[in-house]
VOPAGU-2260 file (C-alpha; in pm, 1 decimal, decimal comma):
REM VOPAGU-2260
SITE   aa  ch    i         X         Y         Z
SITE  UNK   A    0   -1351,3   14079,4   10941,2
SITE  UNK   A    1   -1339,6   13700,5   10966,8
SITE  UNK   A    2   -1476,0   13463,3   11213,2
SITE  UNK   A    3   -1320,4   13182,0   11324,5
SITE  UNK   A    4   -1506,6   12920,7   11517,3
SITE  UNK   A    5   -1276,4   12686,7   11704,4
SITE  UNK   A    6   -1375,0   12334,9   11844,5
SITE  UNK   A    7   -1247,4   12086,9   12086,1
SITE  UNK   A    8   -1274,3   11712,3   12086,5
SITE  UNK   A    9   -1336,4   11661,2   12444,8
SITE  UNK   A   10   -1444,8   11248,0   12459,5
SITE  UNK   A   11   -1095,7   11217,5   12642,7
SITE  UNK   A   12   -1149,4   11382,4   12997,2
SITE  UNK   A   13    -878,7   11591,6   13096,9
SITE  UNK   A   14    -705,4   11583,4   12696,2
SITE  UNK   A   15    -685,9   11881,1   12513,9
SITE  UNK   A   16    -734,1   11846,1   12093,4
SITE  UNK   A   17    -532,6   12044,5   11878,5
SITE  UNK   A   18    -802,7   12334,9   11770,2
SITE  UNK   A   19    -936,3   12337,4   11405,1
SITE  UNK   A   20   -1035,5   12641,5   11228,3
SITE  UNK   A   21   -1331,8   12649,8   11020,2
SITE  UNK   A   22   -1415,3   12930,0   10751,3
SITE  UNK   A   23   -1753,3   12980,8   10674,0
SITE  UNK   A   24   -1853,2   12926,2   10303,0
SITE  UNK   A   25   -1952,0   13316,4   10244,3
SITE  UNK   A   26   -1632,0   13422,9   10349,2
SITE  UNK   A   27   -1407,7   13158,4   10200,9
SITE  UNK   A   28   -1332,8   13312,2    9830,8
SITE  UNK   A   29   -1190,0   13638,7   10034,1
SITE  UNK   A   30   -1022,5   13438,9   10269,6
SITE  UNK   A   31    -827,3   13280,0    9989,6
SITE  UNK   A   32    -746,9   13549,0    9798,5
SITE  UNK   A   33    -580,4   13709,7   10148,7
SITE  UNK   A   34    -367,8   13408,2   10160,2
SITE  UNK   A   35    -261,1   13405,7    9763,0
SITE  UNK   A   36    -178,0   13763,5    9783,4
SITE  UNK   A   37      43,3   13714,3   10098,5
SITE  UNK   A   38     215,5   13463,6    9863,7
SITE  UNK   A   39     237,0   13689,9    9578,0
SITE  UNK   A   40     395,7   13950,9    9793,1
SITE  UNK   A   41     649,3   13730,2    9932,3
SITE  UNK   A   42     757,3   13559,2    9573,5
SITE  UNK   A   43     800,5   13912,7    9521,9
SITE  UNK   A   44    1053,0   13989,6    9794,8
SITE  UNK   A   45    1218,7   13605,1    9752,2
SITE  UNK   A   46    1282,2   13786,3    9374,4
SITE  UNK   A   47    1409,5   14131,9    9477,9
SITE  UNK   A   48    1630,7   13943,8    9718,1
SITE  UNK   A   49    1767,2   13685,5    9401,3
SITE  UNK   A   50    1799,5   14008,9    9189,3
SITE  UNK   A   51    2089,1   14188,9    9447,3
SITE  UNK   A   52    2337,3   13799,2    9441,2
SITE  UNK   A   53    2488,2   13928,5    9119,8
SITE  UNK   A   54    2612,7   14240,3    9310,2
SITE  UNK   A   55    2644,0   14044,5    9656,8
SITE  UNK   A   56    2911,1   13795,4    9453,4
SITE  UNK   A   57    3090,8   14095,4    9316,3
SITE  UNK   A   58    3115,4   14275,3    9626,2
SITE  UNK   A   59    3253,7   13947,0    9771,3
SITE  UNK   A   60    3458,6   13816,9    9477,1
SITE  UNK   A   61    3618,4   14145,0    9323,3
SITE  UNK   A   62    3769,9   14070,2    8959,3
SITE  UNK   A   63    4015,5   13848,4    8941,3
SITE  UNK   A   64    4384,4   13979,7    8898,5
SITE  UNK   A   65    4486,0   13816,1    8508,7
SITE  UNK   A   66    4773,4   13534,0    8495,8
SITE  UNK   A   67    5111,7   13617,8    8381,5
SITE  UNK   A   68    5350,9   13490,8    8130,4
SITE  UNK   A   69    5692,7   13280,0    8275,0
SITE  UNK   A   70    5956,0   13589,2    8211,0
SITE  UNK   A   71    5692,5   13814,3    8421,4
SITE  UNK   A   72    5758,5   13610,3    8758,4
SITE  UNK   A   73    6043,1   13475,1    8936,9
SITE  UNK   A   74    6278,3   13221,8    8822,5
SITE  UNK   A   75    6161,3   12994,4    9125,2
SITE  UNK   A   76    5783,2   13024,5    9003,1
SITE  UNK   A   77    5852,2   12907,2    8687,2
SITE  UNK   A   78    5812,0   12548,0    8548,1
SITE  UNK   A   79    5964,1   12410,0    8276,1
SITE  UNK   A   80    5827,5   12439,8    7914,1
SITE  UNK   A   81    5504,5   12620,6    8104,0
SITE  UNK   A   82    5501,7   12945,5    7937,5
SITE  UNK   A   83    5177,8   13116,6    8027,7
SITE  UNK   A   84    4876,9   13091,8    8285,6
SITE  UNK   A   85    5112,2   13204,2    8658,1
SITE  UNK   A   86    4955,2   13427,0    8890,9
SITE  UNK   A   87    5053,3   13702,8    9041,6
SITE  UNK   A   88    5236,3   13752,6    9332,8
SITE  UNK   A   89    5201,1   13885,8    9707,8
SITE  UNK   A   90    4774,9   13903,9    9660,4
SITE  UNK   A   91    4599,7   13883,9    9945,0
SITE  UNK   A   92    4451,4   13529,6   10101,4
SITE  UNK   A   93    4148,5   13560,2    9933,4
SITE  UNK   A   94    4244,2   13599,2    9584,5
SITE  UNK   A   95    4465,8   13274,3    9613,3
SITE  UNK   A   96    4164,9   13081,5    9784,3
SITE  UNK   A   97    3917,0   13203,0    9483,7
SITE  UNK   A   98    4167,5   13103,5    9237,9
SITE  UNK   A   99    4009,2   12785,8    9309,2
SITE  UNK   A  100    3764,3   12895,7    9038,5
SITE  UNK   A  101    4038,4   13088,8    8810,5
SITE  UNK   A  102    4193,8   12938,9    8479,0
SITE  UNK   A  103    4565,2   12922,2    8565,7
SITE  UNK   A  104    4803,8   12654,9    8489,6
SITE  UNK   A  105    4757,0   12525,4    8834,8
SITE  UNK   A  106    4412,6   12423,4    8833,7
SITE  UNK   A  107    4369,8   12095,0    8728,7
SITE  UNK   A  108    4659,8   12006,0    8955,6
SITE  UNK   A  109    4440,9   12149,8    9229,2
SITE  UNK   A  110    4112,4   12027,7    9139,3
SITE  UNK   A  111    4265,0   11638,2    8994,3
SITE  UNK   A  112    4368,9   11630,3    9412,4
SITE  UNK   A  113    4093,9   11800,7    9536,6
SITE  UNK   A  114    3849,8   11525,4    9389,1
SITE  UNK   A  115    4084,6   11272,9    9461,0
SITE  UNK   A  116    4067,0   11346,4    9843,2
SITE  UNK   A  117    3648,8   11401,2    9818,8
SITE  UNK   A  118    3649,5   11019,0    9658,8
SITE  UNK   A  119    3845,4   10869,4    9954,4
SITE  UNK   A  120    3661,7   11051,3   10188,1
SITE  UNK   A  121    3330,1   10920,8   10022,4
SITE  UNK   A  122    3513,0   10582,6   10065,9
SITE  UNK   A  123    3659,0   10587,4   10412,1
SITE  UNK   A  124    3296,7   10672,4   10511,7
SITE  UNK   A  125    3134,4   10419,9   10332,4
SITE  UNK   A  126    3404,1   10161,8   10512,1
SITE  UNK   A  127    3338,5   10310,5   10811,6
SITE  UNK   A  128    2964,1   10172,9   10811,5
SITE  UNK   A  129    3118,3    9799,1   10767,1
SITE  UNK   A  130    3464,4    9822,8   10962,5
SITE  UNK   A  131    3461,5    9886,2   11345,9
SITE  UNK   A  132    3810,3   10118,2   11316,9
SITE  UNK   A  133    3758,8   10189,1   11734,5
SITE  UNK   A  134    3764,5    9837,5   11823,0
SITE  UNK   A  135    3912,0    9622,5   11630,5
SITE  UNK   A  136    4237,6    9657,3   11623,2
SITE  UNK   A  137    4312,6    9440,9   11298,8
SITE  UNK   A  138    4166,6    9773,2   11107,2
SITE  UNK   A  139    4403,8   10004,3   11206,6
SITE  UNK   A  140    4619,0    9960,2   10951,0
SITE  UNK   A  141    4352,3   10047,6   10694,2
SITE  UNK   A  142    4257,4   10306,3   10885,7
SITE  UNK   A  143    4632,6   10465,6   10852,2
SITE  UNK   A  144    4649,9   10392,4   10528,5
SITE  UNK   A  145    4270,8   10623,5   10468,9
SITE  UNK   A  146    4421,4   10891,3   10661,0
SITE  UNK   A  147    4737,8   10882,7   10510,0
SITE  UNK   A  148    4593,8   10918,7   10141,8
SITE  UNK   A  149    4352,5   11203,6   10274,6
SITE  UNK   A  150    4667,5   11346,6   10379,8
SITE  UNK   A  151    4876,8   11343,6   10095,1
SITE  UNK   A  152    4593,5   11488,2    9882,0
SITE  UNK   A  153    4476,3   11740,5   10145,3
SITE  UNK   A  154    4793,9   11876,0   10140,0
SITE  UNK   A  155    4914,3   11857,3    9732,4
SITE  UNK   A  156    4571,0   12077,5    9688,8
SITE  UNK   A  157    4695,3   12320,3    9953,6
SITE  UNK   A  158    5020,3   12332,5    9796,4
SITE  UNK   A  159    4906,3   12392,1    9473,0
SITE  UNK   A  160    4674,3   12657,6    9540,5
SITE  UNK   A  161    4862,3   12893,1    9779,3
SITE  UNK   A  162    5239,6   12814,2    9700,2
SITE  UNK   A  163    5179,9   13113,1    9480,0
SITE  UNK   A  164    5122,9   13381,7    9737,5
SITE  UNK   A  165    5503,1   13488,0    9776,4
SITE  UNK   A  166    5856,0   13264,6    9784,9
SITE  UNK   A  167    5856,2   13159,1   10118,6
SITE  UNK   A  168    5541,9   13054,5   10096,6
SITE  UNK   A  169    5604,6   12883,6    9791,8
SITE  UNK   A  170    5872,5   12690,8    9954,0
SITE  UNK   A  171    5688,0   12638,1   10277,6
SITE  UNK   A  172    5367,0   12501,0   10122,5
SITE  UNK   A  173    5561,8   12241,1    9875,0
SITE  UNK   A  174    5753,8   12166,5   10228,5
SITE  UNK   A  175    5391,1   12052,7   10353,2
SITE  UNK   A  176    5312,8   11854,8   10044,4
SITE  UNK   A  177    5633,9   11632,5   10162,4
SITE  UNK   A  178    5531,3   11575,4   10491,5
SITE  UNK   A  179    5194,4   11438,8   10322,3
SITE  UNK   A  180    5346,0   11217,2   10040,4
SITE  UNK   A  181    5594,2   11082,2   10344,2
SITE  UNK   A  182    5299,5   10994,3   10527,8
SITE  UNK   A  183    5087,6   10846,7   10226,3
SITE  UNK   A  184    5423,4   10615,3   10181,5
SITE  UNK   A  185    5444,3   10545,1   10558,1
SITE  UNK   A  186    5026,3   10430,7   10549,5
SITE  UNK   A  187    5120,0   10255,5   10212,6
SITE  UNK   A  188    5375,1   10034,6   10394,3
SITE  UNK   A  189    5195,0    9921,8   10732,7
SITE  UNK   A  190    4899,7    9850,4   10454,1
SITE  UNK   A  191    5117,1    9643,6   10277,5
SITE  UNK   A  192    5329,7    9451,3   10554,8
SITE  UNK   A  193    4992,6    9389,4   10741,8
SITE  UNK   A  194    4763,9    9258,3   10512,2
SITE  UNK   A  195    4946,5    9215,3   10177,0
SITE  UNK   A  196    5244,0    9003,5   10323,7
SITE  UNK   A  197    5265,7    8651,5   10237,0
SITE  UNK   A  198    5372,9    8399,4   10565,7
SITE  UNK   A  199    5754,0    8348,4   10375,4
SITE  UNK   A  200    5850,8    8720,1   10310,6
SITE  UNK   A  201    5709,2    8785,9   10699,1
SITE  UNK   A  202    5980,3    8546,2   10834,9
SITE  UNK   A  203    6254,2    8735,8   10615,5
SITE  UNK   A  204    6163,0    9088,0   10730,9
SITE  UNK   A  205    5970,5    9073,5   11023,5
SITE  UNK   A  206    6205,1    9237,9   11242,4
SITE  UNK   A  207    6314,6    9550,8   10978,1
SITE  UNK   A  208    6088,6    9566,7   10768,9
SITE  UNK   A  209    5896,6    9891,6   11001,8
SITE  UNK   A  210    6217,1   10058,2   11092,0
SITE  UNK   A  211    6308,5   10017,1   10761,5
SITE  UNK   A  212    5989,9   10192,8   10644,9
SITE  UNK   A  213    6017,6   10443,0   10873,4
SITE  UNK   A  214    6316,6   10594,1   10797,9
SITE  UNK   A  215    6297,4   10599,0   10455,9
SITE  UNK   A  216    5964,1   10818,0   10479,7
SITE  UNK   A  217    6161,8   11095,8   10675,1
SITE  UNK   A  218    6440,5   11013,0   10441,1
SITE  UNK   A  219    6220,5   11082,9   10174,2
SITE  UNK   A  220    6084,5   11399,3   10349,0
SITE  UNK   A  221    6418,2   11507,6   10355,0
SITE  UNK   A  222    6500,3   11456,7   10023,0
SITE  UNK   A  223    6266,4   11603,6    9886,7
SITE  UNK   A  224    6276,2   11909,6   10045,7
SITE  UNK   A  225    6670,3   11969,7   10055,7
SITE  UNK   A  226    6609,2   11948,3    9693,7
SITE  UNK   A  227    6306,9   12162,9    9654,6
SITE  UNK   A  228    6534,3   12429,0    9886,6
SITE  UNK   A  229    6803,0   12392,4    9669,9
SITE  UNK   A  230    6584,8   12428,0    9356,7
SITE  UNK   A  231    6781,1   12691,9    9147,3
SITE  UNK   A  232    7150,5   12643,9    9320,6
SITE  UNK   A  233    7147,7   12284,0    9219,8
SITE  UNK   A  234    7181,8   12122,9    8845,5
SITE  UNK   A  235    6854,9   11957,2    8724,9
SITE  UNK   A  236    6961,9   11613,7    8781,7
SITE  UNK   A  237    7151,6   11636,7    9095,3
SITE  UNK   A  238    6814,3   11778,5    9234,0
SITE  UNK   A  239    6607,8   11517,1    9112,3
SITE  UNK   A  240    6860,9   11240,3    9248,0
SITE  UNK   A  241    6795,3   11428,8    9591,4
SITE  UNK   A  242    6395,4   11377,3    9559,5
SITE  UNK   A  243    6334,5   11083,0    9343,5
SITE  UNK   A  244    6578,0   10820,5    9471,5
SITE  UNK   A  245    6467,4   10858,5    9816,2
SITE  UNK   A  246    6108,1   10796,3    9749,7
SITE  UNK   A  247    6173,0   10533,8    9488,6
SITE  UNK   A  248    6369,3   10366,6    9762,8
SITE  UNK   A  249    6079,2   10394,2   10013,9
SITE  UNK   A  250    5849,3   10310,5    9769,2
SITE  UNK   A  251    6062,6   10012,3    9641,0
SITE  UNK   A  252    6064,6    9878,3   10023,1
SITE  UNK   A  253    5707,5    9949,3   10130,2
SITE  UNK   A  254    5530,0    9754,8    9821,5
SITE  UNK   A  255    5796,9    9474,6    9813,0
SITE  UNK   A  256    5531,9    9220,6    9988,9
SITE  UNK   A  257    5297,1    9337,2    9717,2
SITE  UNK   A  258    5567,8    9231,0    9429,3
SITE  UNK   A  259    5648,4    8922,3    9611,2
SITE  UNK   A  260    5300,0    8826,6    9630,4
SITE  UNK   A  261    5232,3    8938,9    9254,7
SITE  UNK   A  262    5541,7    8687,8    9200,9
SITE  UNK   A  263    5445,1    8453,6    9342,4
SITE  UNK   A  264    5028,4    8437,6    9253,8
SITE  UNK   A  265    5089,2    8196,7    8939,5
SITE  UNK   A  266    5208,8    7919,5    9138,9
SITE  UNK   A  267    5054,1    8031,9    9497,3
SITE  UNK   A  268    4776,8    7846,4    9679,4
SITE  UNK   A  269    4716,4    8132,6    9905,8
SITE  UNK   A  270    4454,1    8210,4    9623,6
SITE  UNK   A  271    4295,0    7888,9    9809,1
SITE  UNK   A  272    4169,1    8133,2   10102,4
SITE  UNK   A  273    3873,4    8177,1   10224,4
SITE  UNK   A  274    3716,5    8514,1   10340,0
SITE  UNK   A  275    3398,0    8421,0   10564,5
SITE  UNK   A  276    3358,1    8825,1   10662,2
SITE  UNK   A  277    3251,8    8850,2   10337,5
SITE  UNK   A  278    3159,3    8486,5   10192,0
SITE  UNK   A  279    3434,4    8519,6    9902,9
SITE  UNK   A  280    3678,7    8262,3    9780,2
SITE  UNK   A  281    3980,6    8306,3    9597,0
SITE  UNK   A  282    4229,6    8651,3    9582,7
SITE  UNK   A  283    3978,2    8901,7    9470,2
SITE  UNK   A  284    4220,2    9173,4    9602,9
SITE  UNK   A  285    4469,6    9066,5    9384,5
SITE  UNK   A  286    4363,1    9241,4    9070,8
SITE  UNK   A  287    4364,3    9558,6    9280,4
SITE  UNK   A  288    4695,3    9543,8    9382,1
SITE  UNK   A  289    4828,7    9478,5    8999,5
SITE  UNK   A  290    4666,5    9796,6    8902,8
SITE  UNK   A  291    4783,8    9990,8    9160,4
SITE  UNK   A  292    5110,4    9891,5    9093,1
SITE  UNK   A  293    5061,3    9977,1    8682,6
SITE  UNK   A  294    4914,7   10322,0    8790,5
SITE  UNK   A  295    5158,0   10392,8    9078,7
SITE  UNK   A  296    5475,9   10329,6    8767,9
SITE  UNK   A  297    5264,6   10546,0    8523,5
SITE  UNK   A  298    5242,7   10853,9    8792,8
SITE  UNK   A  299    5585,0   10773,7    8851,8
SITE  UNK   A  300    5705,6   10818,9    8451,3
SITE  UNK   A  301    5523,4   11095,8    8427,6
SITE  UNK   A  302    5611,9   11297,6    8747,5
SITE  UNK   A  303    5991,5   11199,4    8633,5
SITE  UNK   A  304    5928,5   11329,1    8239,0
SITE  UNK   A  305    5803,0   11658,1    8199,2
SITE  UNK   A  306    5542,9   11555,1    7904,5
SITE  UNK   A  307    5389,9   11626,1    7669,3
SITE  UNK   A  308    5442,2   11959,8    7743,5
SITE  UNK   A  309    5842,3   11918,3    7660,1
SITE  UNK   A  310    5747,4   11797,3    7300,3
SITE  UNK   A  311    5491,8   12108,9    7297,1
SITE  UNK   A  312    5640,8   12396,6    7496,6
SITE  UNK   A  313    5370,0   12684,4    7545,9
SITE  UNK   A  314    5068,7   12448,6    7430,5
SITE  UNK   A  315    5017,2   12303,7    7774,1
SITE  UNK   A  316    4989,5   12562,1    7949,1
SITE  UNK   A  317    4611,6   12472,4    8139,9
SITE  UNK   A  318    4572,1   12136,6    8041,2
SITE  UNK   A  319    4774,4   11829,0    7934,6
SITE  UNK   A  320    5061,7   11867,8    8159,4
SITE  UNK   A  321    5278,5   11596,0    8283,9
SITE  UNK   A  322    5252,5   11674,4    8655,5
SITE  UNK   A  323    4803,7   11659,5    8561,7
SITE  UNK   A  324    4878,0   11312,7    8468,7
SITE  UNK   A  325    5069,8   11223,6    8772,8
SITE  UNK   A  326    4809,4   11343,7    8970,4
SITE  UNK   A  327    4518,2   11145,8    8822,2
SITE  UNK   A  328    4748,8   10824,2    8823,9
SITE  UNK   A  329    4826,1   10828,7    9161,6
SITE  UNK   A  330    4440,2   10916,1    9249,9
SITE  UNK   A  331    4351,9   10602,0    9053,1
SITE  UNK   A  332    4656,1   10432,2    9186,0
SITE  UNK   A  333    4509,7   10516,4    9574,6
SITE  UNK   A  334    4157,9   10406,8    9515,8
SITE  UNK   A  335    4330,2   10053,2    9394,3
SITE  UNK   A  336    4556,2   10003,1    9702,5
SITE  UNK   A  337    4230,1   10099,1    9962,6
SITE  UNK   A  338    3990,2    9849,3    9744,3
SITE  UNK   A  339    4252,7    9628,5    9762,9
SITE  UNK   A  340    4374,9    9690,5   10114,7
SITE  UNK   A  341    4014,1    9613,1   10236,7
SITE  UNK   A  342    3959,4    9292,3   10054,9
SITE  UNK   A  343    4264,9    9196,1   10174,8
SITE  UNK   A  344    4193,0    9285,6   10565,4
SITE  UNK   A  345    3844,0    9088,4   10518,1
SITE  UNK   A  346    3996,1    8806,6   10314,3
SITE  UNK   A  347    4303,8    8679,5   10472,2
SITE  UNK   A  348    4248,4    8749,5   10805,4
SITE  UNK   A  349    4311,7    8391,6   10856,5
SITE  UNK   A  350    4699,0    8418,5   10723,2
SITE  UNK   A  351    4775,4    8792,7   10873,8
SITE  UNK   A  352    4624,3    8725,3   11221,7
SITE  UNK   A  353    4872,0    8468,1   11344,6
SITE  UNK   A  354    5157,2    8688,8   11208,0
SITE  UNK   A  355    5079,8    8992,1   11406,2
SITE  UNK   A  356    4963,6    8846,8   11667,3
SITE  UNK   A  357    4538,6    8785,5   11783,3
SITE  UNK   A  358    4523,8    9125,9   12036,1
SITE  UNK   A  359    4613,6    9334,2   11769,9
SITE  UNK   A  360    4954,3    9474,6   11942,3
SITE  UNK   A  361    5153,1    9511,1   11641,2
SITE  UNK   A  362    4884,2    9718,3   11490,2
SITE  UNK   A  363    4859,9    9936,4   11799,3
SITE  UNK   A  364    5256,8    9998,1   11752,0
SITE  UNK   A  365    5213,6   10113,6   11423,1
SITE  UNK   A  366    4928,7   10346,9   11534,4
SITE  UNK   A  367    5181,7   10525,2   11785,9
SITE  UNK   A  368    5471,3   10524,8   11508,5
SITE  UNK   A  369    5199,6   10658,3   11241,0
SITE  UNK   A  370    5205,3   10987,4   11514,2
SITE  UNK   A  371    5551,6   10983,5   11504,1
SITE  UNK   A  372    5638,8   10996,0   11212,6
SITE  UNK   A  373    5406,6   11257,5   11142,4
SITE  UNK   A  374    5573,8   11475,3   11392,7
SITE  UNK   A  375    5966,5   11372,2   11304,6
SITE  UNK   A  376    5859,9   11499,7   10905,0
SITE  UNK   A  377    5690,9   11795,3   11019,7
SITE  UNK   A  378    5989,9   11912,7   11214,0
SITE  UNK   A  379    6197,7   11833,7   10946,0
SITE  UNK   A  380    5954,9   12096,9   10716,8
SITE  UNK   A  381    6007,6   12324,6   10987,6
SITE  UNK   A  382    6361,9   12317,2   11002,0
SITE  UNK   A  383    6384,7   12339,2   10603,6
SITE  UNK   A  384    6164,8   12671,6   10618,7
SITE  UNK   A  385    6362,8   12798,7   10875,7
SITE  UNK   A  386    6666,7   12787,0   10665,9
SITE  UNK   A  387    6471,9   12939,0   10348,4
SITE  UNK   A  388    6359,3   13235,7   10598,7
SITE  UNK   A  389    6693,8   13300,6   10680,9
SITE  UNK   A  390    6846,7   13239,7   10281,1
SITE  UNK   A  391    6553,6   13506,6   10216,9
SITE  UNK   A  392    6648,6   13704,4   10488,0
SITE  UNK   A  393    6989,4   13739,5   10368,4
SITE  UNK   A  394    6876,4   13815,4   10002,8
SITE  UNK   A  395    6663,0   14143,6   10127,9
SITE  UNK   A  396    6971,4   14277,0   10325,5
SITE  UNK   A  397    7219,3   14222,5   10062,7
SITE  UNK   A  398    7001,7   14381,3    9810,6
């Protein structure tokens, strides 16, 4: 038995001390050992417990279903010169979701997006600690363009991972990739036009250069998924007119006050600026927006050229495919046009103030058209899978 003496400190009247327990010496050694073999025993359980995760992951992860060659699935599953690595059809959720962790040639096309979208969050949080995006309305287009690029990545990963489950879904999930890359090039352009523009080009577009913008990003959407439903009715390069020249238009438009500004840099004096927010003099942004214009025509050749896997059909199968290079290009090329997009809202807000105006109402507008643009792509996604449920619907009667 032990005995425990306790003892209060009582010089404060009407104060209680926290008690302190006191061991006598003769019983100490005992006392110790009670306490090391409590922690003995539960090390032991802590182990028994680590012992039974092997069998708690299988139970919860069952073995993986194996990939499939290209002539073992559907002619709408397959890619071209991919020869190896699909996976199977009409699984269940979960087996689509763990194939986050599966060798198939989709991975690095979901994990190259899936970083991507963790290193602008890491960087739309670290901005949030030095931009006030509630009240300052001047930071709303920065803000669009963060939530635009978390969009377009959010939803490529998505696509990539679960377009496999069955050919709706397929088409469906690739429908919601659109609506993000319309979005991404919406964000790109009120980035652009706001903070980008120099005082010249403003005067010339001013009044079109947003409606402008905004219809070519549901034109895009469109585009690109008429083609994408018209995938295996259509030749190769009537399809690719139907995606690519839409977006190269929109992308064309929403970067021109970028190119005019690269133009125009050599013999500028808007390099002249001063950026108090930040004490820095000079264009420091303007190194940012040359790379993401090298990285943004690098994604583009290689989402355009199927290689290297054309040049060496069946070797690419997991890794070294065109459409992996396209994604990390276009990662890169984001991270450039937000570095940039900041400097440029800290820098020149001087030159962009006057031209949209000191309350910030232009920037509000935008806000509100961001919304709606969202919603006018998403119905057009909806109205494309529509038409796909019914083509599909048709194909299981006729059959």
């Amino acid at each position: 038995m032990v005995l425990l003496s306790f003892s209060f400190n009582c010089q404060s009247p009407g104060a209680i001390q926290p008690a302190t327990t006191t061991v006598p010496p003769s019983i100490r050694p005992s006392f110790m050992a009670t306490i090391v073999m409590e922690r003995i025993g539960r090390l032991f359980i802590n182990l028994q417990q680590l012992r039974a995760v092997p069998q708690m992951l299988t139970e919860a992860a069952p073995s993986m279903p194996g990939t499939l060659r290209d002539t073992e699935v559907p002619g709408f599953f397959r890619e071209h010169y991919i020869q190896a690595g699909y996976r199977p059809l009409h699984q269940g959720w979960r087996y689509y979701f763990l194939s986050l962790f599966q060798c198939h040639n989709e991975t690095i096309n979901v994990w190259t997006h899936l970083l991507g979208s963790l290193l602008v969050l890491v960087r739309f949080l670290q901005l949030a600690e030095m931009v006030d995006f509630i009240h300052d309305a001047h930071a709303w287009p920065l803000l669009i363009l963060l939530l635009s690029s978390l969009a377009y990545m959010a939803c490529s990963t998505v696509a990539h991972l679960l377009a496999a489950k069955s050919e709706f879904y397929h088409y469906c999930f690739f429908f919601l990739d659109y609506v993000g890359v319309a979005q991404y090039q919406y964000g790109s352009a009120v980035a652009h036009f706001y903070y980008a523009v120099e005082p010249d080009y403003h005067r010339w577009v001013s009044s079109v250069f947003m409606p402008t913008a905004t219809f070519l990003c549901c034109l895009s959407c469109l585009g690109c998924c008429y083609g994408k439903y018209r995938n295996h009715s259509l030749r190769v390069w009537v399809r690719k007119v139907g995606q690519v020249v839409p977006s190269a238009m929109a992308y064309a438009w929403d970067t021109s006050p970028v190119f005019h500004r690269l133009l125009l840099w050599p013999t500028s004096h808007s390099d002249d600026i001063t950026a108090p927010a930040s004490g820095v003099v000079g264009d420091p942004a303007i190194s940012f927006h040359g790379g993401q214009v090298a990285f943004f025509l690098s994604s583009a050749f290689f989402f355009t050229n199927p290689l290297p896997e054309r040049l060496f059909p069946g070797h690419c199968d997991f890794l070294g495919q065109g459409h992996q290079l396209f994604h990390v290009f276009l990662v890169i090329c984001t991270l450039c046009q937000i570095q940039a997009s900041h400097l440029d809202y800290l820098g020149r807000r001087p030159l962009y103030t006057p031209l949209h105006g000191e309350g910030g109402a232009a920037a509000t507008i935008y806000l509100v058209q961001y919304g709606a643009t969202l919603v006018a792509c998403v119905c057009i996604a909806v109205f494309m899978a529509r038409k796909v449920k019914r083509l599909l619907d048709c194909k299981d009667k006729s059959k």
